[in-house]
C-alpha positions in Angstrom: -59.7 -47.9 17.0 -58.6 -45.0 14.7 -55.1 -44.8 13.7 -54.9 -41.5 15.3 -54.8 -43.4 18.3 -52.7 -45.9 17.4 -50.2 -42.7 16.9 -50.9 -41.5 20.0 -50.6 -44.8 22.3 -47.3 -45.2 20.6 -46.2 -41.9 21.5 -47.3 -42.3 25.1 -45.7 -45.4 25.4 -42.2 -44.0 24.1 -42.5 -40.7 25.4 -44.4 -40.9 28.3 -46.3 -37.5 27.7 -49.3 -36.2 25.1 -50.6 -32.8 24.7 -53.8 -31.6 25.5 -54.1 -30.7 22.1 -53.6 -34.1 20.9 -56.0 -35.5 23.0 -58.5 -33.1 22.3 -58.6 -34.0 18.6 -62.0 -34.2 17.1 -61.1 -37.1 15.0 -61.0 -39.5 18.7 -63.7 -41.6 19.8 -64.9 -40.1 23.6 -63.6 -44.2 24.5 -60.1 -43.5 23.1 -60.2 -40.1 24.3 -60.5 -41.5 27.9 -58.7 -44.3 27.6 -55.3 -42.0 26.7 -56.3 -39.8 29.8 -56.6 -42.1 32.1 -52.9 -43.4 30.7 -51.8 -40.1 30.8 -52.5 -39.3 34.2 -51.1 -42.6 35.0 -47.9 -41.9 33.9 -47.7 -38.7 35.6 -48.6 -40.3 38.8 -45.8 -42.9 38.4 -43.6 -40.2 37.5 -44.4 -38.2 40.1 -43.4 -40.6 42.8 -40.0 -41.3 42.1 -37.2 -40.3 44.6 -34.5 -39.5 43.0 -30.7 -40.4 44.0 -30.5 -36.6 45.0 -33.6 -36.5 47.2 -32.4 -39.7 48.9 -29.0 -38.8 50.6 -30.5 -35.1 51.3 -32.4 -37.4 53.2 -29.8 -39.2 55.0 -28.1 -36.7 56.1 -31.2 -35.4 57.6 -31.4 -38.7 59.7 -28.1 -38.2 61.1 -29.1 -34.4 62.3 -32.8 -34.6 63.4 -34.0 -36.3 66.5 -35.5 -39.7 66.2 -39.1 -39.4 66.0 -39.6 -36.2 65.4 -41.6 -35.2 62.3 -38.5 -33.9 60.1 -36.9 -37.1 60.5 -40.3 -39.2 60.3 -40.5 -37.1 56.6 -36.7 -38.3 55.6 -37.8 -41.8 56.6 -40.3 -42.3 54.3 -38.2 -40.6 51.1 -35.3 -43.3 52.4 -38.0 -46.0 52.2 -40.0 -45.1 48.7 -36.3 -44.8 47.2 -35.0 -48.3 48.8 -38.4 -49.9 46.8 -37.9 -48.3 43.6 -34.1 -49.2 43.3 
């Protein structure tokens, strides 16, 4: 492994973000190249799905408005439930 990558792991790791410029360096293998995509994309994904606190009571209150079972509430369910396995 090049120590370009080593660089760049690290930073992924303690960031949680590389550019596309970074990755695009000629100086990476096409294995290491992937291999920070894939981690990349990871991270985003993660990142993407976490509810935050705010999201969460927006969500209860919903609850206490909507009719049960309709597809409003069914919607503030499943934010309530993501956020109750996360925490």
């Amino acid at each position: 492994m090049t120590e370009l990558f080593d660089k760049l792991k690290a930073k992924l790791a303690e960031v949680g973000m590389i550019t596309d410029d970074e990755l695009g360096d000629k100086s990476l293998t096409d294995e290491e190249r992937i291999w920070l995509s894939v981690e990349r994309y990871s991270k985003l994904r993660n990142d993407s799905k976490k509810i935050t606190t705010e999201s969460y009571l927006e969500a209860t209150k919903k609850l206490d408005d909507l009719p049960e079972g309709s597809p409003e509430y069914e919607a503030a369910q499943k934010i309530i439930d993501e956020y109750e396995k996360q925490t």
